[in-house]
C-alpha beads as a LAMMPS data file, in Angstrom:
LAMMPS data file: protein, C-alpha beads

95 atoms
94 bonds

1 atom types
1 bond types

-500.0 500.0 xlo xhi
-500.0 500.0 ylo yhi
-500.0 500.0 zlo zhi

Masses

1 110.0

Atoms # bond

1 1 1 0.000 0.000 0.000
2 1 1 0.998 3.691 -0.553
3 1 1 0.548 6.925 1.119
4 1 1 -1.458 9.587 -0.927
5 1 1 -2.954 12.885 -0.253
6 1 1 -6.547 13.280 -1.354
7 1 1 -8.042 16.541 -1.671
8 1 1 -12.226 16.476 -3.104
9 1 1 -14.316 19.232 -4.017
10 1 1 -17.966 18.372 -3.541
11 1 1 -21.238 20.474 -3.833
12 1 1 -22.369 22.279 -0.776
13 1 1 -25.737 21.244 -1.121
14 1 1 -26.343 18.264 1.810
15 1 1 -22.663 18.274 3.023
16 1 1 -23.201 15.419 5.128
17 1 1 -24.365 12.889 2.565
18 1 1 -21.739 13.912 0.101
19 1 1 -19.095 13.138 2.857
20 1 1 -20.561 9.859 3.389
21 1 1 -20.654 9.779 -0.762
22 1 1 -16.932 9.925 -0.831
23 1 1 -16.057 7.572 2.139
24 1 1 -18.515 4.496 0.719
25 1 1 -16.259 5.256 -2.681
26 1 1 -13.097 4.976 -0.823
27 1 1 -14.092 2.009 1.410
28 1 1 -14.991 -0.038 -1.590
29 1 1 -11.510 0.019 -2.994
30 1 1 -10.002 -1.078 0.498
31 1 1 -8.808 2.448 1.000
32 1 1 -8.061 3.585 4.411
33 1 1 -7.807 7.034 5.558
34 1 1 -5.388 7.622 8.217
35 1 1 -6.087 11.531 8.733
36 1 1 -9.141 13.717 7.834
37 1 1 -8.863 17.136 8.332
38 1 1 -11.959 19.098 6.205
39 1 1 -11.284 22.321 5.149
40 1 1 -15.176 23.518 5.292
41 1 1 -16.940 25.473 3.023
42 1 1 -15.305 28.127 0.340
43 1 1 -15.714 29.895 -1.987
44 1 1 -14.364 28.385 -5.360
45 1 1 -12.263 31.018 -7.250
46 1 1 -13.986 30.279 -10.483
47 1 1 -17.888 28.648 -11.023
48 1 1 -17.615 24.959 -11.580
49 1 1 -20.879 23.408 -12.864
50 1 1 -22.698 26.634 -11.882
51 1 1 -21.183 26.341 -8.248
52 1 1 -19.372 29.098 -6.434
53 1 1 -18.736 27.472 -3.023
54 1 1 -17.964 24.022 -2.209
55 1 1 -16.879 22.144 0.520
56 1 1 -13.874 20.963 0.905
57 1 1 -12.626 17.168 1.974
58 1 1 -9.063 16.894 2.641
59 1 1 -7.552 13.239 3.872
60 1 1 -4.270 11.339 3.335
61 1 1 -5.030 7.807 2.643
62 1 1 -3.559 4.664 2.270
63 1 1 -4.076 2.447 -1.025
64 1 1 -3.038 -0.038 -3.510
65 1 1 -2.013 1.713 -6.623
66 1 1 -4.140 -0.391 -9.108
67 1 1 -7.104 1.359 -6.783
68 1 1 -6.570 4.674 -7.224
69 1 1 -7.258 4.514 -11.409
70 1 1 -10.993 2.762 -10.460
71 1 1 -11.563 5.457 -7.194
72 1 1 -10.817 8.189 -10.198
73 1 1 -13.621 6.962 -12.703
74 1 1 -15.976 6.388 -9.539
75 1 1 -15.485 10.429 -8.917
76 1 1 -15.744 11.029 -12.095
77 1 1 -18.857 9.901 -12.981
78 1 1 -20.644 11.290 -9.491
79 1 1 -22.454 14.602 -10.110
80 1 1 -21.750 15.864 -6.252
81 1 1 -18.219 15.534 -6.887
82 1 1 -16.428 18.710 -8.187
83 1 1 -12.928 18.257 -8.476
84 1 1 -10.339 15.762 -6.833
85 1 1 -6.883 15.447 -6.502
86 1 1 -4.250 12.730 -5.741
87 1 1 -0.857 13.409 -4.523
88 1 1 1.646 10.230 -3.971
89 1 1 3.711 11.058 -0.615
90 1 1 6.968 9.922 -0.837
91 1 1 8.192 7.372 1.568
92 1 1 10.591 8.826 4.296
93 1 1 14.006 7.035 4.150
94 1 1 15.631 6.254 7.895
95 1 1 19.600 5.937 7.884

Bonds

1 1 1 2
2 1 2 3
3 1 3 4
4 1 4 5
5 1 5 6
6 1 6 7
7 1 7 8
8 1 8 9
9 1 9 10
10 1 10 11
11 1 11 12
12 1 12 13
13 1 13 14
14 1 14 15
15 1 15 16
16 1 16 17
17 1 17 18
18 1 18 19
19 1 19 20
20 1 20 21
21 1 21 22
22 1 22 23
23 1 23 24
24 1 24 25
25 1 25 26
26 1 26 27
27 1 27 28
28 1 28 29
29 1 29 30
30 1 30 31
31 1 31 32
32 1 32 33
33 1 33 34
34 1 34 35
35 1 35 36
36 1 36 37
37 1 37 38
38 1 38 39
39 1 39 40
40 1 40 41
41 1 41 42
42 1 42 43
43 1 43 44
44 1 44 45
45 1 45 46
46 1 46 47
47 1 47 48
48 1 48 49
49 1 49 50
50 1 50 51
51 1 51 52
52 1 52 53
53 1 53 54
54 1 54 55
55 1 55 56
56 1 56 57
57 1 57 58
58 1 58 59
59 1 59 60
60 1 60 61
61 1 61 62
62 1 62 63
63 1 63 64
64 1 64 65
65 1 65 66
66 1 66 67
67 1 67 68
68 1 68 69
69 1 69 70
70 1 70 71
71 1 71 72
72 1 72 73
73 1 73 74
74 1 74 75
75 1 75 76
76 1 76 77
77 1 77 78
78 1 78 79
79 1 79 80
80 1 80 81
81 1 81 82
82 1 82 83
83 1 83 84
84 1 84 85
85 1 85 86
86 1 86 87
87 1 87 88
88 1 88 89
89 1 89 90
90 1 90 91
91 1 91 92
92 1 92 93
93 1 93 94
94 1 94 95
């Protein structure tokens, strides 16, 4: 498994269910999240879908790489979900 940062973007509309949304997504590819720390609601320096706030989800997660490809076309085709980003953390090397 590998460490990634994963930042999502989703509608503010019914923030609770869209967190939920995102989790279900995650725990169906065996993901786990070892930190959550959720930014809240902003405003969204340019309109995406006709939004101008969102909320924002940020985590970092652990995951097989092979996951991450079917988590992307599960966010992808989910209307709540804005944008998303992964970021691969690098392991830290010990002398």
């Amino acid at each position: 498994m590998k460490n990634y940062e994963l930042t999502v973007i989703v509608r503010n509309r019914d923030v609770e269910n869209r967190k939920q949304e995102v989790k279900d997504i995650l725990a169906k590819h065996g993901v786990i999240i070892t930190k959550e720390d959720h930014w809240g609601q902003r405003k969204l320096a340019y309109e995406i879908d006709r939004e101008k706030e969102a909320y924002y989800m940020y985590m970092q997660i652990q995951a097989q790489p092979d996951a991450i490809d079917k988590i992307k076309k599960d966010f992808g085709i989910n209307f709540n979900i804005l944008r998303y980003l992964f970021v691969l953390l690098e392991d830290k090397k010990t002398a």
